[in-house]
Every structure is written in C-alpha cells, then in structure tokens.
C-alpha positions in Angstrom: -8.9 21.5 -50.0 -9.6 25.1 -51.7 -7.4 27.9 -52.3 -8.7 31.3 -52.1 -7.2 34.7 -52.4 -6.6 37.0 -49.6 -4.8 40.0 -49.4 -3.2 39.3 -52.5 -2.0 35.9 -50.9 -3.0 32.6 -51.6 -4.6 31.1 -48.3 -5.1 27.0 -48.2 -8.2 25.6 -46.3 -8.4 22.3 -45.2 -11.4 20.9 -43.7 -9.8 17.5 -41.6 -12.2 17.5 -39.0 -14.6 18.9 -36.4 -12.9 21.0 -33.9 -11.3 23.9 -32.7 -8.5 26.0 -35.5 -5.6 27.6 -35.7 -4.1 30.0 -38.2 -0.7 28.3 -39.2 2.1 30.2 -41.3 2.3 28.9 -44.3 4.9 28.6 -47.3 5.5 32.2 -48.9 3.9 33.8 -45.9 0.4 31.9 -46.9 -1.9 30.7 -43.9 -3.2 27.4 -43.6 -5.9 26.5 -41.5 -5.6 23.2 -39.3 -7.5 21.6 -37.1 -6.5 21.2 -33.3 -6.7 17.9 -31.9 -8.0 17.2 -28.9 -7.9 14.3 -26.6 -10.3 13.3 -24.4 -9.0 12.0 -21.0 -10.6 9.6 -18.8 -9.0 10.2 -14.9 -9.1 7.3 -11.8 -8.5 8.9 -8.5 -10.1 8.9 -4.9 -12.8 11.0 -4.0 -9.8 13.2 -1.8 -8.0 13.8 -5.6 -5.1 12.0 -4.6 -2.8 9.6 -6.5 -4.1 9.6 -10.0 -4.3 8.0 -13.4 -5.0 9.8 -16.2 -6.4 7.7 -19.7 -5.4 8.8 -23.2 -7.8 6.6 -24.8 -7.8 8.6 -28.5 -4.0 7.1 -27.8 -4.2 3.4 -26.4 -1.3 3.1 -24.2 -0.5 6.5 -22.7 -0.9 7.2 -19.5 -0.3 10.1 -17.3 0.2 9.4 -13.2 0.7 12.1 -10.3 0.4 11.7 -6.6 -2.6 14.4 -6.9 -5.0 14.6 -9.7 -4.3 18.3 -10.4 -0.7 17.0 -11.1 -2.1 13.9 -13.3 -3.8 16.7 -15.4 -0.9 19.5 -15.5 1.4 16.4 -16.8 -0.8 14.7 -19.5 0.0 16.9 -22.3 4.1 16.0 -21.6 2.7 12.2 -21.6 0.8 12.5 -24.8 3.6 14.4 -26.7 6.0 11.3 -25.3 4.2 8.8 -26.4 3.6 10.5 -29.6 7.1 10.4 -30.1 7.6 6.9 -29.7 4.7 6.2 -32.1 6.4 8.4 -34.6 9.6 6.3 -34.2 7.8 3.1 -34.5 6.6 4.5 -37.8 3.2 5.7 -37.2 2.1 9.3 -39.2 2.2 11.1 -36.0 3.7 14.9 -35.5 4.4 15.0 -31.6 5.4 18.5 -32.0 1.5 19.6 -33.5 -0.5 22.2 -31.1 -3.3 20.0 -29.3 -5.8 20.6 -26.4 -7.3 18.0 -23.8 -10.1 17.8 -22.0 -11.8 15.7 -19.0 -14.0 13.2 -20.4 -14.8 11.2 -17.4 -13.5 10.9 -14.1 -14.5 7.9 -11.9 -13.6 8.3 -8.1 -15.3 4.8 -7.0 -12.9 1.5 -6.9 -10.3 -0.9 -4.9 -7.7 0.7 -6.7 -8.6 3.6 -8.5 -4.9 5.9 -9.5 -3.0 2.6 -10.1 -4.6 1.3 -12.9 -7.6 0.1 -11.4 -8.5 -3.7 -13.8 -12.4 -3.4 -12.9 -12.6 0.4 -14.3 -14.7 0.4 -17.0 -14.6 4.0 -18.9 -17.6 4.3 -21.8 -15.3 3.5 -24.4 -14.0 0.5 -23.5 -17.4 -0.9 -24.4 -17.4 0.0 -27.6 -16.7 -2.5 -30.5 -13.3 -2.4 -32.0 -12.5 -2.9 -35.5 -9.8 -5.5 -37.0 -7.9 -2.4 -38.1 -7.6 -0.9 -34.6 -6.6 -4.3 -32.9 -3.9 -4.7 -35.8 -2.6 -1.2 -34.1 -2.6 -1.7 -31.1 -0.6 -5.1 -31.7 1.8 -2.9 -33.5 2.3 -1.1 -30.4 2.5 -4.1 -28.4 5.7 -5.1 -30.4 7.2 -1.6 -30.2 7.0 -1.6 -26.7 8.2 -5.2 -27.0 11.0 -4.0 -28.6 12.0 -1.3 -26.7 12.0 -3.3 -23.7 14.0 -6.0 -25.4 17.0 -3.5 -26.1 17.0 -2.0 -22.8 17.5 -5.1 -20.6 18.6 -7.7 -22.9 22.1 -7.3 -21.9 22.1 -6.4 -18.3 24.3 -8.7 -16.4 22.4 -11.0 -14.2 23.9 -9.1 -11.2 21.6 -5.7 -12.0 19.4 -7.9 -13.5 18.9 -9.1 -9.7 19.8 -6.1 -7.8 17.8 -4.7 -5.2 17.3 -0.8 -5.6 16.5 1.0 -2.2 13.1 1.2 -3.4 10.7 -0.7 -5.7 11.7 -4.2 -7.6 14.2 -6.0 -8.9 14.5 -5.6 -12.6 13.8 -9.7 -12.5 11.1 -8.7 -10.7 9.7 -5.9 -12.4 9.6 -8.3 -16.1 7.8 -11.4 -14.0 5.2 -8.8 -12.5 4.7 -7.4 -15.9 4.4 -11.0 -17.3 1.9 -11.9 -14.9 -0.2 -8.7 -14.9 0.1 -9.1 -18.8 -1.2 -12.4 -19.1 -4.1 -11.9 -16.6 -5.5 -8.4 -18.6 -5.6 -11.1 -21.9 -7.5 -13.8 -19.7 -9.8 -11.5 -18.6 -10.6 -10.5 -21.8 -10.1 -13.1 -24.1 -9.7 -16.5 -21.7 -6.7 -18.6 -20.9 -4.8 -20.0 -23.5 -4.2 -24.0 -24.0 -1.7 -25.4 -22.3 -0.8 -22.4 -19.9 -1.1 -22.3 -16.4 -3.6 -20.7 -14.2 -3.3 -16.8 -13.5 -0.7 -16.1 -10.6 1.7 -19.3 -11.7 2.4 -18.0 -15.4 5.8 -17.2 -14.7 6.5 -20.6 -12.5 5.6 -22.2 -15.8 8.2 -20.7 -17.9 11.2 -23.3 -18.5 15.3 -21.3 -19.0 15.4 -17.9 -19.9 12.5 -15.2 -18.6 13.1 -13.3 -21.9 12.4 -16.0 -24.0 9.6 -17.4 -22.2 7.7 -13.6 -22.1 8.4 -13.9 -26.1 6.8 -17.0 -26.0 3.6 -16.3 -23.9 3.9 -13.0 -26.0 3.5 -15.0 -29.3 0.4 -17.1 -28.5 -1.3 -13.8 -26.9 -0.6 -12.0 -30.2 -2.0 -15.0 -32.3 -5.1 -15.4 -30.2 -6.0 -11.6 -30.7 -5.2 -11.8 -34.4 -7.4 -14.2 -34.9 -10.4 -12.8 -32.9 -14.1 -12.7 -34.8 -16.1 -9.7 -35.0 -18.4 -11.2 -32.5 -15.4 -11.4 -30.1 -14.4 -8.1 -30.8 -17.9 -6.9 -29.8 -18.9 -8.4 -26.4 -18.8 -8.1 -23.2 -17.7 -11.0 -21.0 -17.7 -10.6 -16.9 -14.6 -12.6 -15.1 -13.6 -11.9 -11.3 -16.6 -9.8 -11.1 -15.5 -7.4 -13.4 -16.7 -6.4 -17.4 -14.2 -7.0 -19.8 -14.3 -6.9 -23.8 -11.1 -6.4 -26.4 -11.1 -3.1 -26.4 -10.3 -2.8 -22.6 -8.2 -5.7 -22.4 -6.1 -4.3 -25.0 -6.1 -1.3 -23.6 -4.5 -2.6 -20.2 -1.9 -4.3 -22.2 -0.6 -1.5 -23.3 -1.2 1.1 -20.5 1.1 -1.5 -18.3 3.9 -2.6 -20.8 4.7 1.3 -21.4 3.9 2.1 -17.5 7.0 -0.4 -16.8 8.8 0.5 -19.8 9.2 4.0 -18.7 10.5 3.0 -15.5 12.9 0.5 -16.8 14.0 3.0 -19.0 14.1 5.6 -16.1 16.3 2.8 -13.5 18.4 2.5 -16.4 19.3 5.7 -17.1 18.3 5.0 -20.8 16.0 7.3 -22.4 13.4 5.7 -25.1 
C-alpha cells in the first residue's frame, strides 16, 4: 500500500489485483483506489435463448435462472449480491454491498437439459484441480445451506410438510428429490458410498425421520470429500457417459441445495 500526496490530501493506493478501478471516497475526503471485481459467468441455454442457467463459478453455489437468457443475465448481479449475503452471514469476509462487474465467459447451447442444471455440462473450470483449501469451503457452504434448510422446515407440521401446492412438489417431496439429486452429483464424482443403496433408491433406504436420514447421508458424503487425495482431487473420471471430477461435483452440490433452498424459503414465506 503507498500513500502519496495530492492536492494537499493524502491519497491511499492499494494494488489487490488485476482489473478494472474505481475512485472510492475515502476517510477525511481522501480517495482510495480499489479494485472492481468481476465474475466470470458460465450460461446453459438452447440455441432459441430460452430458459437459462447462469454459473457464478468465482462463487460455487450461485446460480441465476430466467425463462430467457437475456433475463438469466439482467438478474445475475441480484443473484451474486444474494448469495454474497448469505456467505457474509455464514461468516465468510465478503462485502455484498462492493461495486462489481460480470461478464460471459462461456455459454454452451448443446445438451438434454441445458437451463436446468444440465449434470453432463462440463464448463472449462470444472476441469481444473481443486486444492484441499477450496474443498474445505465449499463444505463450509454445504453446512450453511444445511443449516438454513434445517431452520426453515424443521418444524413444519407434517400436514404442510405433505401439502400439495397448485403447482410444483410437496415440501416432502421437494427434500427427497434434493436427497436423491444430492447423492447422485457425489457418486458421479466421487463413487457410491459402502453400505448405501444404488442411485434412484437412496431415499427408500432411509429408516424414521427424512431429516435425520439426509443428516446422515450428509455426514458420510462430507467425510468422504474430506478425506479425498490430491490425486482425487485432480482427475477426471467418466460415469453415465458424462466427465466428472471434484470440482464439478462439488459444484452441483451446491448449485442444487441453494436452488431448492431459495424456493423452500420462497413457499414458506421465510426470507434467508
């Protein structure tokens, strides 16, 4: 960091990192430079620019969705600025209200089910290694959401637990289809786990309470990806005909458990 004088004013310059800048006030009227992030977002859709998914993957987890891809776009920076906020809450050094600026990285228009989430999308990242430090984050985040989640349905009567809303599932419904979509993004990229059944009968499997066997799948996921070698966290393994490696399997994970937490919290009328 230097200070330098300038118009009789002290002015602070900090170089944090390559990028565009903006002039910020600072204190007794000095300005501070600061760099402007900016994320790079990766964009499913059909060729015809319809329902879209936009990828924040500088931000592993957030998602933006529209029923055209212009609307994907125009609502990523509301989707970032959300999810930065929950981050911040969840204790991460985040400041959701700091200027930023995106840009299209890569947009893929070829898929089964490209705006939805598409599992057999690979964007160039996800091939990339990822470091012990970076899974150890995103497992963080995998609580959070956890946690969130926990709060918002685990007192809901069985009634609206069960409740059919004129459109869309069941909450039941909605927690077994994010348990099973859940466990087959971490067999795709890590394997099955002993002892648990095949994908599409996960949630058949669970004995009592749905909440308590979620935790439990939850826990041996968590304990598996802990424990994954640099070598695992490296390579990339084909299953169901698509390329998977940690980085996008993690990546689904959390896409999907905030995906359905923000329309839990939405049905419920809770905000996050």
């Amino acid at each position: 960091m230097n200070s330098q004088a300038r118009n009789g004013q002290a002015t602070v310059v900090r170089r944090i990192a390559s990028g565009s800048y903006m002039i910020l006030p600072g204190r007794r009227g000095a300005s501070v430079m600061a760099a402007t992030q900016t994320y790079a977002l990766y964009v499913e859709s059909g060729p015809r620019l319809r329902t879209t998914m936009v990828h924040a993957l500088d931000l592993p987890g957030c998602i933006a969705k529209g029923p055209t891809t212009e609307v994907a776009l125009a609502g990523a920076p509301d989707a970032i600025r959300a999810y930065l906020r929950f981050l911040r809450r969840h204790g991460e050094d985040v400041e959701p209200r700091a200027h930023f600026t995106t840009r299209v990285a890569e947009h893929i228009m070829d898929g089964a089910w490209l705006g939805a989430g598409d599992p057999a999308l690979v964007f160039q990242p996800d091939l990339e290694a990822i470091s012990a430090e970076d899974v150890e984050t995103c497992v963080r985040r995998l609580e959070a959401m956890r946690a969130d989640l926990l709060t918002l349905v685990c007192e809901l009567p069985l009634r609206q637990m069960d409740a059919e809303p004129s459109s869309g599932r069941s909450v039941r419904a909605m927690l077994e289809h994010l348990l099973e979509s859940e466990y087959f993004y971490f067999c795709s990229a890590f394997g099955t786990l002993p002892g648990l059944s095949p994908l599409g009968a996960i949630v058949r499997q669970g004995q009592g309470d749905l909440l308590n066997w979620m935790a439990s799948v939850r826990v041996r996921e968590i304990e598996h990806i802990r424990a994954l070698t640099a070598a695992e966290r490296t390579r990339a393994v084909t299953r169901w005909q698509q390329t998977w490696t940690a980085r996008k399997g993690l990546r689904r994970m959390l896409e999907h458990e905030w995906e359905h937490l923000n329309e839990l919290s939405n049905r419920l009328g809770q905000p996050l």
